[in-house]
Every structure is written in structure tokens, then in C-alpha cells.
N, C-alpha and C positions, 0 to 999 in steps of 0.2 A: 794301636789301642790308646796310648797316652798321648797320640798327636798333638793335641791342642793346647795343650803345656809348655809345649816348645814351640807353636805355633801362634798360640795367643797375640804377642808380641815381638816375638823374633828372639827370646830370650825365654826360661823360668819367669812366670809370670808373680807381680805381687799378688797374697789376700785382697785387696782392696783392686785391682784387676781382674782376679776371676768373678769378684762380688759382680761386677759391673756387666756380666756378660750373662748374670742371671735371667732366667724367661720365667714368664707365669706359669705357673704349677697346675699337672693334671691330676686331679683328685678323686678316689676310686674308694668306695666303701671296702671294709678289709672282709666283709660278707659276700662279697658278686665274685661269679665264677675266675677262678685262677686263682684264687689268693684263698692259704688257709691261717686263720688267726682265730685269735679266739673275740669276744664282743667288745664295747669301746668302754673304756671310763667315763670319769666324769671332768676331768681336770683337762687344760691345755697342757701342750708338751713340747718340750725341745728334742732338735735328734743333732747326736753325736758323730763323727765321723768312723764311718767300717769300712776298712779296704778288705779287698777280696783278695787271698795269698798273692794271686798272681800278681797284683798291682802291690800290695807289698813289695815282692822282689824290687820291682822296678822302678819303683818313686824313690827320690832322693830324699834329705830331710828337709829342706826347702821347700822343696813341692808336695812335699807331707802335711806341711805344719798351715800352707796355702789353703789345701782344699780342705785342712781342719779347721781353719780361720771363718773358711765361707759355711761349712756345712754347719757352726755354729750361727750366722749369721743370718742363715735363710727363716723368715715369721714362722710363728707359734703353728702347731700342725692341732687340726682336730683333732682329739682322742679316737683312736678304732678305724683312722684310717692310711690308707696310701698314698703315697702322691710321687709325681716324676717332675723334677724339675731340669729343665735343660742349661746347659754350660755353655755348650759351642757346636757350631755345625761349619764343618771344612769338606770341602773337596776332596775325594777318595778314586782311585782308580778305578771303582767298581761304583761307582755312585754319588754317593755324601755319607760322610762320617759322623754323627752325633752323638756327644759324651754329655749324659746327664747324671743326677741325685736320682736315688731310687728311696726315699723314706719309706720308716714304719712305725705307724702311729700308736703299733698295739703293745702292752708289756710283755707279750712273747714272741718270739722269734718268727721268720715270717720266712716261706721257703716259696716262689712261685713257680706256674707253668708255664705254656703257652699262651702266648697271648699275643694279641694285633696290636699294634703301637700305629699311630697315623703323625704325620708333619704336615700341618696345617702352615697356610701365611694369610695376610690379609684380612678378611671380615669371615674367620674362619674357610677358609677355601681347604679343600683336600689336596695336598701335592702328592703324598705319596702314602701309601698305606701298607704293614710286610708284617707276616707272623715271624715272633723271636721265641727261641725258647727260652725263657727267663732263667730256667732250673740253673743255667751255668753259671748265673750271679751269685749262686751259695745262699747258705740262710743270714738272714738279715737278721740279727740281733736286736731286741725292741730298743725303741725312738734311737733309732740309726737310723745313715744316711748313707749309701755306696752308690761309686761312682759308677758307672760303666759307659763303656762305648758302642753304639750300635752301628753297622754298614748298613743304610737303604740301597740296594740295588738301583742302577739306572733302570734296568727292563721294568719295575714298577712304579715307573716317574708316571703319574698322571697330569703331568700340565709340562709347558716348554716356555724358554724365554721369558720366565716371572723373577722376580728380584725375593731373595727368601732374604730380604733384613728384617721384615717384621715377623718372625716364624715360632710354634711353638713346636712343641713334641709332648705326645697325650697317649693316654689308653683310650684307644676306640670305644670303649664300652663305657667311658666316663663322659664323654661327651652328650650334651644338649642339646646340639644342631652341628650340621657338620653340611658345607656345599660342596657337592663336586662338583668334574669339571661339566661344564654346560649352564651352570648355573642348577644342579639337580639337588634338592632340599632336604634332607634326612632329621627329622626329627630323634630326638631321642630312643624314645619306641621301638623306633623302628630300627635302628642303630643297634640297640638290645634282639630284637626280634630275627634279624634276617640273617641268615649266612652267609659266610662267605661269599660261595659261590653268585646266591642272591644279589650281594652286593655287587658282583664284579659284571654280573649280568646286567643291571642296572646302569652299573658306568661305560660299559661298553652302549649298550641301548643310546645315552642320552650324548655320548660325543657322536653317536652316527644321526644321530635327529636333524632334520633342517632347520637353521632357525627360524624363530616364530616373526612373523609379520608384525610390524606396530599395530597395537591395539588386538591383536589375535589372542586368543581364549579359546583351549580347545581340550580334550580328552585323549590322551593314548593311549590303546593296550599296550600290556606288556606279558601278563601269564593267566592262564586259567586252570585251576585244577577243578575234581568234582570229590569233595568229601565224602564219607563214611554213610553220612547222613541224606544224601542226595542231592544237597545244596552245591552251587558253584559258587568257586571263591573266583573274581576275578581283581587280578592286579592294573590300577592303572597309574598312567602321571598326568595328572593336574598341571595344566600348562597357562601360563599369565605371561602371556605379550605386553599386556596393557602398563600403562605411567602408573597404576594404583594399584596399592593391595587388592585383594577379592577375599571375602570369607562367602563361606557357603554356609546358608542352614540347611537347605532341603535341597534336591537334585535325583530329579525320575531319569534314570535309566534303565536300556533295555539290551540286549544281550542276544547276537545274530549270529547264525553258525554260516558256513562256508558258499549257503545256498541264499545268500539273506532270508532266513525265515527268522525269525523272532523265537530265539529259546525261553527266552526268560524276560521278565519285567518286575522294577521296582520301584517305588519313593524312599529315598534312602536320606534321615537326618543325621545330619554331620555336624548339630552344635555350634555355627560359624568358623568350621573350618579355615583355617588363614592360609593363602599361597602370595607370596610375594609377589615383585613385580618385577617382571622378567627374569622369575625362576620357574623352575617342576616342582610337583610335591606329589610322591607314589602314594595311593591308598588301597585300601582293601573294600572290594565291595564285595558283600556276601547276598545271593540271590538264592532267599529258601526255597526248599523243596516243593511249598505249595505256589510259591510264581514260577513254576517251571511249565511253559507250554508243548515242547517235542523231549521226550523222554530218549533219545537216542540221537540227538543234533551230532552231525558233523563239522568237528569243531576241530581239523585240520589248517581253514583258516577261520576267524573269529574278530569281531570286534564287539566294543561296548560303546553306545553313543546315548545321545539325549533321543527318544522316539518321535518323530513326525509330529504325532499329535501334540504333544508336551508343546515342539517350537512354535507350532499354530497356537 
């Protein structure tokens, strides 16, 4: 749990040592799911240092007055919210070990749950992503700062052979864009929107994908349900082989059950939709219930493409 204290340097490490090993800070409104606080002030704030009993016991005064030194030291926090900022990441028998700051930015105490934590490297790339139960961190006392250390399991490594110097540690849910691996693109949204399961469906999906051919631009299913309402939702990925961005305004697609027959048709505007270049990007297309043409399609297999005519 304390590994990195002893490990840092080969010795009890200075203040001006752990300062140095600081990562960019994942920031999390103290209002989104897992987190109960009350609303934000108005003022910037400092946070002080809270050990959690157990790290009491076992820090020395040394290594007390260390990560008291740093945890005064980390920038002003927004008033009303959370942030994790990471320390160190070492080698663990079970994985990688990760001891970060856990701030709170609110003037009362601040107790969490469960929640997904992800280790990003690179130009935000996904390395590995594991639900924690936070509750065993204890309550945070307002504009504190407690350490803890997390075990990423190996069995949830999503990438092999990458160099994690440049790495952060974040709340899933605070994140902007998040890529995994294959180059697969998650907006913010969507990041908020999907579940788990979702998610893991999705990363499984795009490491078994072939890659795309230079210059290839293409559409893949990935889920169809049928709402309440009789509309289909279908899930796709947005796929850009090409050297250039692509935004989309508009794109007719059409929607074929098992027998190729055409279920469904639509003009669907997307606002200039942006897909990188040589990334995915999942979206949702919703096909109402009046372009629906077979009321009973067999959609044991299914795809969605651009229709004949459209390419003509």
C-alpha cells in the first residue's frame, strides 16, 4: 500500500521528490453520480493533507510531513469539485500499483462509491480501466487531500508492450475523449452514456476488427435493439482509414435484416460529425417507426449501410 515511498528513490523520499512525480489531475463535478457533496462556492481552495487511520498507523513522521508538503503544494482546486491526482505507478504482482491524491473541493465531507477509474498513456489512449470501491477510502473531510493506493489487475490490461512514462489516472466519467485500444473513439457522452458491459462490448468489437485499408471509410454494426416506441436504435462505428479528418453532415442509411430485405430507411443529420483519421467513432442511429418497411424483420443477422441508390 505504501510502496512508492520506499520505492520512489530507493530510500524515504523528499517533499520536493514526490512533488516531482505529480500527474495531471482528473476532475469530476462533486454533483455526478458517486460522489455525495453538497453545491460548489464561490472562492478557489487549497486542500490539506487526510490520511486514512490505516496509513496513519504506518507512515513515519518523515513520510508524513512529505506527502503534507506535496498535498499543500498541488494548484488551487475549483470550488464544488473532485479531482484525483496521481503520485506513482510501480509494478505489482497482480498488476500495477497506483497511489494517487484523492481531493475535495466541497466544505463538507465527502464519502464515495463505486466508481471506474481508468490509466490512460499517450494522446489519452485506454490502458486499462477497473471498478474500485472508493467507500474504503473513509470520508474525506472538506479541501482535503488523501492518498491511496489502487491494484489494476493484469487480466484488465488493454494494451501490451506500451511504455506507461507518460500516464495519467482519471475517473471514467470525467473524461472528454478517451481512445481505446484499435484506435476506438469515445466521446464524452458516450463515456457518461454506456455501461459497462457496453463498453467492454465495444473494446472487445474493435481489437477483433480487421484493420482498415488506407484510404478505407466504412460503417460497422455493432447492436440493434427495437424501442418501446417501435423505432430501431441501431449502434454503429464510424470507421476513417483515410490521412484526413471526415465530419459528416448528412448520411442516408438503410437498415437490412438477415434476408437482405430492407427494414428500415433514413436521412440522418449529424451536425458535421468529426471521426479522426485512422480512428472509430460509435454512434447511434435511431430509425422511427414510420421508415420502418417489414414490421417483423429477421434481425438474427443485420447490418446498416449506405443504400445502392444513395451510392448511385
Amino acid at each position: 500500500m505504501l510502496s512508492f515511498l520506499k520505492n520512489l528513490m530507493g530510500k524515504t523520499p523528499t517533499p520536493e521528490e514526490i512533488k516531482q512525480q505529480l500527474r495531471e489531475e482528473s476532475v469530476l463535478a462533486a454533483e455526478d453520480p458517486g460522489v455525495a457533496a453538497n453545491r460548489p462556492s464561490e472562492a478557489g481552495v487549497m486542500t490539506k493533507l487526510s490520511l486514512h487511520e490505516s496509513w496513519e498507523r504506518q507512515l513515519n513522521t518523515t513520510e508524513k510531513y512529505a506527502l503534507s508538503f506535496t498535498a499543500q503544494e498541488l494548484p488551487p482546486m475549483q470550488p464544488g469539485n473532485l479531482s484525483l491526482a496521481g503520485l506513482s505507478l510501480l509494478p505489482h504482482e497482480q498488476g500495477i500499483e497506483v497511489t494517487a491524491f484523492l481531493r475535495n473541493g466541497t466544505d463538507r465531507p465527502v464519502r464515495l462509491e463505486e466508481m471506474t477509474l481508468v490509466i490512460l498513456f499517450g494522446e489519452e489512449k485506454l490502458f486499462t480501466r477497473q471498478k474500485f470501491d472508493l467507500s474504503e477510502v473513509g470520508e474525506i473531510p472538506p479541501y482535503s487531500a488523501r492518498p491511496w493506493s489502487f491494484v489494476f489487475l493484469s487480466e484488465h490490461f488493454l494494451q501490451v508492450d506500451v511504455l506507461l512514462k507518460n500516464w495519467k489516472i482519471a475517473f471514467e466519467l470525467a473524461q472528454k475523449k478517451m481512445v481505446l485500444p484499435q484506435q476506438l473513439e469515445l466521446e464524452e457522452s458516450w463515456i457518461r452514456a454506456l455501461t459497462d458491459e457496453q463498453k467492454e462490448s465495444l473494446i472487445e468489437l474493435a481489437k477483433g476488427l480487421p484493420a482498415l485499408k488506407e484510404g478505407e471509410v466504412n460503417v460497422q454494426s455493432v447492436q440493434v435493439r427495437r424501442s418501446e416506441d417501435g423505432a430501431f436504435h441501431a449502434m454503429l462505428l464510424i470507421r476513417n482509414g483515410s490521412t484526413q479528418s471526415i465530419s459528416f453532415q448528412s448520411l442516408p442509411l438503410a437498415l437490412y435484416d438477415a434476408s437482405g430485405q430492407k427494414v428500415a430507411i433514413g436521412q440522418f443529420e449529424l451536425g458535421g460529425l468529426t471521426v479522426n483519421t485512422n480512428t472509430s467513432k460509435p454512434w447511434m442511429f435511431i430509425f422511427p417507426k414510420e421508415s420502418i418497411l417489414i414490421e417483423e424483420p429477421d434481425l438474427s443477422r443485420w447490418k446498416v449501410s449506405i443504400p445502392e441508390e444513395a451510392q448511385a
